[in-house]
BAGUPA-914267 format. One record per residue (C-alpha): residue in one letter; z, x, y. Coordinates in steps of 0.05 Angstrom, whole numbers. Example, Ala and Ser with C-alpha at 12.3 -4.5 7.8 and 13.67 -1.06 7.14 Angstrom:
REM residues 2
+--------+--------+--------+--------+
| residu |      z |      x |      y |
+--------+--------+--------+--------+
|      A |    156 |    246 |    -90 |
|      S |    143 |    273 |    -21 |
+--------+--------+--------+--------+
REM end
This chain:
REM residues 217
+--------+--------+--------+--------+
| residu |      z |      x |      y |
+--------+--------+--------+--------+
|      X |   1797 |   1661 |   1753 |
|      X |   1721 |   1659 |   1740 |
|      X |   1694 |   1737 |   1718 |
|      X |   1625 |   1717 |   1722 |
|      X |   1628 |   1701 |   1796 |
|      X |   1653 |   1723 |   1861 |
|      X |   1692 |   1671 |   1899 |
|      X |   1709 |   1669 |   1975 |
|      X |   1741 |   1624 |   2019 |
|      X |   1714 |   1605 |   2093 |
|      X |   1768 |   1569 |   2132 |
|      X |   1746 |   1499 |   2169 |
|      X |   1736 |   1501 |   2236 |
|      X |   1729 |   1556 |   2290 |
|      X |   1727 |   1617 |   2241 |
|      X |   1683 |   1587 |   2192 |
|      X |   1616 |   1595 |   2233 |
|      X |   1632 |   1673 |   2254 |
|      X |   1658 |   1688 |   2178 |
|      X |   1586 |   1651 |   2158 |
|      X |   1552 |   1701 |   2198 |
|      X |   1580 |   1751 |   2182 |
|      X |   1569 |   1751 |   2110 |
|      X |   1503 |   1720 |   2124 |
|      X |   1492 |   1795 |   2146 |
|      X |   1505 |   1829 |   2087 |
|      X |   1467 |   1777 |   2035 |
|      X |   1524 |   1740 |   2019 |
|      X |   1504 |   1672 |   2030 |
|      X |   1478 |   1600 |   2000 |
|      X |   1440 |   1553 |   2006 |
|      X |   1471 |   1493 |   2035 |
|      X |   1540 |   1532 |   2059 |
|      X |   1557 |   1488 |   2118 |
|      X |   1627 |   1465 |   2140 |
|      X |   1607 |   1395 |   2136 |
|      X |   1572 |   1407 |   2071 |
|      X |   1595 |   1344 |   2017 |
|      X |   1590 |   1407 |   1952 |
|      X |   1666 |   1429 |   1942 |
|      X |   1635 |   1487 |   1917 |
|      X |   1575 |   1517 |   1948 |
|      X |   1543 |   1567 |   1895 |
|      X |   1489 |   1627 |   1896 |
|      X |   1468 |   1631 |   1827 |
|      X |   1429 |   1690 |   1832 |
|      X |   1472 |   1737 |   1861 |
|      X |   1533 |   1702 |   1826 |
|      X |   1568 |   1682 |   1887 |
|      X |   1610 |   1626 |   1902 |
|      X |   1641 |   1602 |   1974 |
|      X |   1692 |   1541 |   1976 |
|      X |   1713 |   1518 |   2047 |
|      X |   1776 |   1498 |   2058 |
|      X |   1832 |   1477 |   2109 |
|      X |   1859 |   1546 |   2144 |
|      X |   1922 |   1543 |   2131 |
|      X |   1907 |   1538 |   2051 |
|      X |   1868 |   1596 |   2055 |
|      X |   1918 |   1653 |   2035 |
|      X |   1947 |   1600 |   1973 |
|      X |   1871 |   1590 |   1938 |
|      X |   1865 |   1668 |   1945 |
|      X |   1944 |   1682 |   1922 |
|      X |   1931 |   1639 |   1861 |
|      X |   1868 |   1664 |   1841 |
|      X |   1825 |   1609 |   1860 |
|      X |   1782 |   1646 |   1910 |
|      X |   1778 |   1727 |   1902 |
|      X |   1770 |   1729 |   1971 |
|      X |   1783 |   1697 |   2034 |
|      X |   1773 |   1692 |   2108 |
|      X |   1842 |   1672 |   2154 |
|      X |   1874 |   1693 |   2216 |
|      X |   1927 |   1749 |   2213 |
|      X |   1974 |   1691 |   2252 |
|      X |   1962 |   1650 |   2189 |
|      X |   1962 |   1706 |   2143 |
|      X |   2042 |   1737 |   2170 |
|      X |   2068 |   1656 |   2165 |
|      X |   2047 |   1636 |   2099 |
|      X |   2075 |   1704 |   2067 |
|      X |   2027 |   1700 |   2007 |
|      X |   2025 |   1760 |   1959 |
|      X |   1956 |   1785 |   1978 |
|      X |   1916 |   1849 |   1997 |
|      X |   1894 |   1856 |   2072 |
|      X |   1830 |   1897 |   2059 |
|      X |   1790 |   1880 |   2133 |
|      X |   1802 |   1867 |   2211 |
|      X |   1734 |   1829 |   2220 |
|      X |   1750 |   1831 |   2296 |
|      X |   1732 |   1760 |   2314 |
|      X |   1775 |   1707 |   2330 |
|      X |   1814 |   1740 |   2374 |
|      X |   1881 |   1700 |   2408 |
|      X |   1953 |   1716 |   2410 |
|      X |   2017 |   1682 |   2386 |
|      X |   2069 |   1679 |   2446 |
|      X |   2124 |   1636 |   2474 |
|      X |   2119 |   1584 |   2527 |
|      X |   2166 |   1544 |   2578 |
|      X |   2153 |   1492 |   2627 |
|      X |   2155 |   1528 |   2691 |
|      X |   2206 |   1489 |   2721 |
|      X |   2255 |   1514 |   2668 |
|      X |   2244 |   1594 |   2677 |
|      X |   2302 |   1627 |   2653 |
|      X |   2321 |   1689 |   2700 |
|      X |   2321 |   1733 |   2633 |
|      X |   2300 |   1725 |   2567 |
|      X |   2364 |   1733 |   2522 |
|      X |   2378 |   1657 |   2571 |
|      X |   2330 |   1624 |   2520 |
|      X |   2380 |   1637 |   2454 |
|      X |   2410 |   1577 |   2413 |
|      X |   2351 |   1533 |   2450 |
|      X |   2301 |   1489 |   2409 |
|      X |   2232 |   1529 |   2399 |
|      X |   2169 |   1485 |   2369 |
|      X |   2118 |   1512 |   2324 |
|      X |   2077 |   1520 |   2282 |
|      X |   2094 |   1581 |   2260 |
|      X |   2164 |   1578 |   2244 |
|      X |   2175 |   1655 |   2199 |
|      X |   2132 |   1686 |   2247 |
|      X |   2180 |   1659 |   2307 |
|      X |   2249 |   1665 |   2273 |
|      X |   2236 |   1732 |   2253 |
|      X |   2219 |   1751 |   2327 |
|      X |   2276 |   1730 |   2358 |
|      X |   2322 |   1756 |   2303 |
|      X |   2290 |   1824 |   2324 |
|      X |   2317 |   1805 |   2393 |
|      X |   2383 |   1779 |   2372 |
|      X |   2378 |   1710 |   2379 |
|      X |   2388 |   1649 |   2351 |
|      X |   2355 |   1590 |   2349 |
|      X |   2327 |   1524 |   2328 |
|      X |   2261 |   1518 |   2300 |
|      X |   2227 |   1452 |   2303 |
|      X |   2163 |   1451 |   2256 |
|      X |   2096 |   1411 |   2290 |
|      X |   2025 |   1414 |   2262 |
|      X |   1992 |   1393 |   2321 |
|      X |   2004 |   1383 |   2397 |
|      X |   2053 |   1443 |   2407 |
|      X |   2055 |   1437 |   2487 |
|      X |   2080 |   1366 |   2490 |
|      X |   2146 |   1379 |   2462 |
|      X |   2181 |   1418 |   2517 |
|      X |   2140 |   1364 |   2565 |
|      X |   2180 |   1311 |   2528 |
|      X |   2247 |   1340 |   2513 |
|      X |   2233 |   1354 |   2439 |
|      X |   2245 |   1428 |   2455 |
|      X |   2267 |   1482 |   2502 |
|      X |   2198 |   1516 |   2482 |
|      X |   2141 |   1535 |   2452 |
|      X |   2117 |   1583 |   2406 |
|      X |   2037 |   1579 |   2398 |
|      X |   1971 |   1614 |   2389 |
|      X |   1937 |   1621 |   2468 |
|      X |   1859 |   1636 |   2462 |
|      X |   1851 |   1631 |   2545 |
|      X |   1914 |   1591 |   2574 |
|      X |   1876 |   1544 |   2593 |
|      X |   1926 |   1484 |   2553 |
|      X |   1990 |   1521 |   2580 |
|      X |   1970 |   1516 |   2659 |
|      X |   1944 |   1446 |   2642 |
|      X |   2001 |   1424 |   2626 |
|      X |   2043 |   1458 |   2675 |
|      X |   2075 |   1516 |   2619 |
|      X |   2086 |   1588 |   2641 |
|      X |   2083 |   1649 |   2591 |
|      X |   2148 |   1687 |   2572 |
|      X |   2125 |   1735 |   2522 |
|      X |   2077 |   1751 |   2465 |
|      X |   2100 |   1756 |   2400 |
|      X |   2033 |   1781 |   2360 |
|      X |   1960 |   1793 |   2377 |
|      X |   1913 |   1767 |   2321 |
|      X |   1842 |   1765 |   2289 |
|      X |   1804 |   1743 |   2237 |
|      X |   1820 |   1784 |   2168 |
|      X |   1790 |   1791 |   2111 |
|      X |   1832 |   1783 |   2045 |
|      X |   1843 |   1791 |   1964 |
|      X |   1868 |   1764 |   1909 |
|      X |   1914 |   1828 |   1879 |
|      X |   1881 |   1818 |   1804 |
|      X |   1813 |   1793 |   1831 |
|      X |   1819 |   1871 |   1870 |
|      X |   1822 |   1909 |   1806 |
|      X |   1783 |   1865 |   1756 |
|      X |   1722 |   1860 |   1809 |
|      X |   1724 |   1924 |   1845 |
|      X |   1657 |   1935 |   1826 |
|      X |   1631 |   1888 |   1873 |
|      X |   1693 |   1879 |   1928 |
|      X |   1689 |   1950 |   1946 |
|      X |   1621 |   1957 |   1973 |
|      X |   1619 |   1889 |   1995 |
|      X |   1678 |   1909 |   2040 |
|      X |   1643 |   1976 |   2066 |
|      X |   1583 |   1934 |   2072 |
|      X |   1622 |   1886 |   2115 |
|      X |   1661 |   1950 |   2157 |
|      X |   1594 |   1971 |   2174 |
|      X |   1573 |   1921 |   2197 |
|      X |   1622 |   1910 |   2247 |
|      X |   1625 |   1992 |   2265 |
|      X |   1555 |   1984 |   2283 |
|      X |   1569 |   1925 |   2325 |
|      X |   1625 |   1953 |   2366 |
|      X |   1581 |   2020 |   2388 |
+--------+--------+--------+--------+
REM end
C-alpha cells in the first residue's frame, strides 16, 4: 500500500465512463485517464492521486489486497466475489437486476418445479444462496460469457443473469421467472486504506454523496 497516494480502481467497460464522470466532478481526475489508455497506471501528481483500470470482476480483489484504496464495481459483482471490503457509496448508476430465466416453452406451473435442474451463471454464490433461501437444490453451471445460449442448447434448465432492458431474453425467446437482486454501481474500500487515509476518503466520499443528492432533486 502506497501512503503518499490515493489509489482507485475504475472497472473496464460500461461503468468506467459514468465512474470517470463522476469523479471528474469532484477534481479527482488525470490527465490521460481513458479506458483505452496504454499507462497501467494513470497518475495526478499534484493532488497525489492515482487511478488503475482494470477488468470488473478484479475490482473488489485489487481493493481487498490493498492495491487500490478504492474502487468502483457493481453490487452484483461486489455480493459474488465476497471480498473483505467496506461498502461506503450507492453511486446510483448502472442500474440492472440479477434474475432467473427459462425458455418460454419450458414454463414451469410453479417455481419450487425448477429444483434439482441445471442453472448457468455467472454468478454462482449469488444464485446458490437464493435458492437455498427457497429450499432448493440445484446445479450450478459456471459461464463467463453468453449466459442465454445454454438453456437454448440443452446446457441448462436456466439462467441466472444480470437484465439491463430484456431486450437479449425476448430475443432469444427466454421468459422471466423471478429477480433475485436489484443492483448499482458502488463505491468501495480497502478496510486498512479506510483508517490509514481517512483524512482524505472521508470528504472525498461526502464530496461524492453530494454530488449525487444534488443530482437526484
Amino acid at each position: 500500500m502506497n501512503r503518499e497516494y490515493l489509489t482507485i480502481a475504475f472497472p473496464k467497460g460500461k461503468l468506467f465512463k459514468l465512474s470517470r464522470d463522476l469523479f471528474e466532478k469532484i477534481g479527482f481526475t488525470a490527465e490521460g485517464l481513458e479506458e483505452k489508455s496504454r499507462k497501467l497506471v494513470i497518475s495526478n501528481e499534484e493532488k497525489k492521486i492515482r487511478f488503475i483500470i482494470v477488468k470488473t470482476s478484479d475490482v473488489p480483489t485489487y481493493v481487498e489486497y490493498g492495491a487500490a484504496d478504492l474502487g468502483v464495481i457493481g453490487k452484483d459483482v461486489l455480493l459474488e466475489s465476497a471480498k473483505n471490503v467496506y461498502e461506503l457509496l450507492d453511486l446510483g448508476f448502472g442500474k440492472c437486476r440479477l434474475m432467473m430465466a427459462v425458455p418460454n416453452s419450458q414454463r414451469r406451473e410453479k417455481f419450487s418445479d425448477y429444483a434439482n435442474t441445471r442453472v448457468a451463471t455467472k454468478f454462482p454464490h449469488i444464485a446458490e444462496k437464493f435458492f437455498n433461501s427457497r429450499g432448493m437444490q440445484m446445479e450450478y453451471i459456471k459461464l463467463n460469457g453468453s449466459i442465454e445460449l445454454a438453456p437454448i442448447v440443452g446446457l441448462s434448465e436456466s439462467i441466472v443473469d444480470i437484465v439491463e432492458t430484456g431486450t437479449t431474453l425476448r430475443e432469444n425467446d427466454l421468459v422471466e421467472i423471478e429477480t433475485i437482486l436489484h443492483a448499482t454501481a458502488r463505491l468501495i474500500a480497502n478496510r486498512v486504506s479506510f483508517q490509514l487515509k481517512f483524512d482524505r476518503i472521508k470528504p472525498m466520499t461526502d464530496a461524492l454523496r453530494k454530488i449525487l443528492e444534488e443530482e437526484k432533486a
